[in-house]
N, C-alpha and C positions, 0 to 999 in steps of 0.2 A: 547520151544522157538518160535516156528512156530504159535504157538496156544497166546502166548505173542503180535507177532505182528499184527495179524490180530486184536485181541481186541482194540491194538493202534491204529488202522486204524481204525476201527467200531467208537468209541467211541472219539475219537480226531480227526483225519484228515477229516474225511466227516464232522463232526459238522461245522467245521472249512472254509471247501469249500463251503457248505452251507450257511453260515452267508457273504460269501465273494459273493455269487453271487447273494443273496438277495442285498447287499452294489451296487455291478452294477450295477443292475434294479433298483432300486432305484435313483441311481447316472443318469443313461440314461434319467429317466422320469422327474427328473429335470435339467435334460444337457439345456442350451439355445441353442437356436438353430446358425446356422452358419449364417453369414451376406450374403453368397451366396442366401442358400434359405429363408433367409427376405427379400433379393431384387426380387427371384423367384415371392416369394406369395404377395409381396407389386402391382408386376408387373402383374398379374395375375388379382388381385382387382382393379386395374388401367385401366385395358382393359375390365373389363365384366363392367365397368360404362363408356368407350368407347362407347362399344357392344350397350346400352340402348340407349346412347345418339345418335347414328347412324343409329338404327336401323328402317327399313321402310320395311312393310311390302308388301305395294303396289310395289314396285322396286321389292324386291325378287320374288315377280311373275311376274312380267316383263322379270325378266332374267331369271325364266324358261320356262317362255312358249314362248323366242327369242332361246331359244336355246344354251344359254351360260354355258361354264362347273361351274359342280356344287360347282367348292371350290369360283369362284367367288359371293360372297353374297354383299350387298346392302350395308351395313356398312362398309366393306372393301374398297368399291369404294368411299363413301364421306368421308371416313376418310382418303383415298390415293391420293384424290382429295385438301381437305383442307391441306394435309400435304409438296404436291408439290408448291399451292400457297403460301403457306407460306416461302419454298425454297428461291420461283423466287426471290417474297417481299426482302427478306432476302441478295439474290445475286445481287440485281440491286441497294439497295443503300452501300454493300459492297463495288461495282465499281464507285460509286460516291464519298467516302471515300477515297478511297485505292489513284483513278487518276483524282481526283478532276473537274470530270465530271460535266457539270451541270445536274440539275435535270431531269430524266427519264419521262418525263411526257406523250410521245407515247411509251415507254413501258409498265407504269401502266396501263395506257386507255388501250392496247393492252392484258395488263392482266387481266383486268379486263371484257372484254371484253369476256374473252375463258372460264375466270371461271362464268361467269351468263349462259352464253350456256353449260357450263356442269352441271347445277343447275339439277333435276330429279324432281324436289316434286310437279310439273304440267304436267299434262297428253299432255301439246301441247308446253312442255319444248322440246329444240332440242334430249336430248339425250333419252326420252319416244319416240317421235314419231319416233328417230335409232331405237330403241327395238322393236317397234311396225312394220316397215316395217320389220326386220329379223324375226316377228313372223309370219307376212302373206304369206313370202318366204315360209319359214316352214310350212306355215299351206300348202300352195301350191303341194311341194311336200310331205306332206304324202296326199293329196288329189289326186293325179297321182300314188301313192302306193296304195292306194287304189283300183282304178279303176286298176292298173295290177294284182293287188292282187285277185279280181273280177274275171279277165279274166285268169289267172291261174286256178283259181277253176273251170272254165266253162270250159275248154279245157280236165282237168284232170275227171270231172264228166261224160263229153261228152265221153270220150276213156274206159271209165270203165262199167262192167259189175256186175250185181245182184249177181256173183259167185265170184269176185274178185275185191273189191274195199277197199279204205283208209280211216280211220276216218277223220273226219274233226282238231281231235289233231295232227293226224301224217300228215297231210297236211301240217298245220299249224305251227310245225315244221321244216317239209321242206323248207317253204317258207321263216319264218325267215333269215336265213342265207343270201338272196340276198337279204333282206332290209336293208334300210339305215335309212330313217328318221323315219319308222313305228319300228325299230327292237326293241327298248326300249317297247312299248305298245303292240307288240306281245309278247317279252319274258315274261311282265306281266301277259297275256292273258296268257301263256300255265302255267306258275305258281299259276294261280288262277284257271284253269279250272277243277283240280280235285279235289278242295274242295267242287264249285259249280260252274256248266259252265254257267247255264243261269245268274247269277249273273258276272259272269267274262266278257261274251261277252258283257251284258248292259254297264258295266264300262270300257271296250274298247273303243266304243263307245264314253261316255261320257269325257274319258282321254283323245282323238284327238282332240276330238270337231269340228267335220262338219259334214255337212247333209250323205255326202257320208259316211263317216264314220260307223254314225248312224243305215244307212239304211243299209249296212255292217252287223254294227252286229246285227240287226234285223232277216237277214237273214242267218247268222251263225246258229242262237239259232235255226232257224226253220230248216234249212236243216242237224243240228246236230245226229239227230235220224232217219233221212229219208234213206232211200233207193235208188239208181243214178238215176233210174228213177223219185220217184219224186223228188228230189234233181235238176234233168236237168229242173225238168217244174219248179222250180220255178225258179232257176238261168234266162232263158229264159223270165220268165214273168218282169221280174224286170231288163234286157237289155237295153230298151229304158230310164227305170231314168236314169240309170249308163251313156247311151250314152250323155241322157240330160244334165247330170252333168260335163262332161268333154267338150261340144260347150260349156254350161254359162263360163267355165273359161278357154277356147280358148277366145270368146268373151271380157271378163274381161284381159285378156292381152293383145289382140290386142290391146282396148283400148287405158291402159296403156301406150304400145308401142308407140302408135298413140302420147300422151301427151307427152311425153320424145323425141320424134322425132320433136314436134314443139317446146319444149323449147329449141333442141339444134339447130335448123337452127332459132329460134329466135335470140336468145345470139348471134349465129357465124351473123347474117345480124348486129345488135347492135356495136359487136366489130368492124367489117367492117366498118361500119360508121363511128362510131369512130375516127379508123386508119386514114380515109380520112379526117375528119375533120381538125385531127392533123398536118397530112402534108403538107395539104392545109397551115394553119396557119402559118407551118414552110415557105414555099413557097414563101408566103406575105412578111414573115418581112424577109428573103430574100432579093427580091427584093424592098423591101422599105429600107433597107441599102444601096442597090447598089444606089438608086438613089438618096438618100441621100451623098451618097460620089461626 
């Protein structure tokens, strides 16, 4: 009896289950798909010919070398840009419709107005030359990381002895941690340095992009395999660029300072005037009503 059933099972039921879930996979691979994910991938194909039509290469390096987080990209901002103008367009003749306003004509000038200054696809467009000053901020301070970075290593070479000193990785590690603007192109730096350091420190280097920099890791690569000894005489020889480099940009911002300090007691003598013009005027016709009555 026992030996009955199992051959029904062998011979029927499995053939059975078998043909049923070949019928499945079958049925699966032609299932249509659900109106969810055709509006998914319809949506998906809609946005990477967004993608194309927004995309600009020159802006996406503008906003990393300003300094902007990295999910913000170039097509996101002219496509969040054209999509808010179209908003406004949208809300300002609703409110001429709705409460039969007459026509908005200083608020489109006024819109029109915001969106040519946020245009990007000219380097002397307002919102390049925003990116362009947050890049020279940037460049500014890691150009001051630099130069501390410098003088950490000269203090730490100067205190160390031929018996007990640091490599320039474990340094270089250490110092990480209290940077701010350099910390991205050091943690580079110590992730490249042991497949090939002389290659890692030249593209240090070349990632900050300034002279200090440069000279930086110029002198990484060379005091890399030195001894504190010579490691202090070079640090020492190459003092005076370093100090060089931080007067040109004291210099370059007092400058600066200089300009920004005469455009703002420009402006404040301008509105002054102004103001007095104004009240003068109020003043007259004033008194040219009084005597008039």
């Amino acid at each position: 009896m026992v030996v009955t059933i199992w051959k029904v099972f062998i011979f029927v039921v499995i053939p059975i289950l078998f043909v049923f879930m070949v019928h499945e996979l079958i049925y699966l691979r032609k299932k249509p798909q659900s109106p969810l994910k055709r509006l998914k991938y319809s949506l998906d194909e809609h946005m990477l010919v967004m993608q194309r039509l927004y995309q600009d290469e020159r802006l996406d390096s503008a906003f990393r070398t300003a300094g902007m987080p990295a999910a913000l990209t170039a097509w996101q901002y002219r496509f969040f840009r054209d999509g808010l103008f179209i908003v406004w367009v949208i809300y300002l003749h609703a409110v001429v419709l709705v409460h039969t306003h007459t026509y908005p004509i200083k608020g489109m000038i006024l819109l029109a107005v915001c969106y040519v200054l946020s245009w990007s696809g000219h380097r002397y467009f307002p919102v390049r030359l925003l990116l362009d000053a947050f890049q020279k901020d940037r460049q500014a301070k890691k150009n001051d990381e630099v130069f501390d970075l410098y003088l950490l290593l000269s203090n730490d070479y100067h205190a160390e002895s031929a018996v007990h000193y640091q490599s320039v990785y474990r340094k270089l590690s250490e110092y990480s941690r209290y940077m701010k603007a350099l910390r991205k192109d050091l943690d580079q730096l110590l992730f490249e340095y042991p497949i090939d350091s002389g290659r890692a420190f030249k593209q240090f280097g070349e990632r900050v992009g300034t002279k200090e920099s440069r000279s930086l890791a110029s002198l990484l690569e060379r005091i890399d395999h030195a001894n504190p000894e010579v490691a202090v005489d070079l640090l020492d020889e190459n003092y005076e660029s370093f100090l060089d480099f931080r007067r040109q940009r004291r210099k370059r911002k007092l400058k600066l300072n200089g300009y920004f300090g005469f455009m703002v007691v420009f402006v404040s003598v301008l509105t002054l005037v102004y103001f007095m013009n104004v009240s003068t005027n109020v003043y007259k016709s004033m008194l040219l009503e009084v005597l008039n009555q």
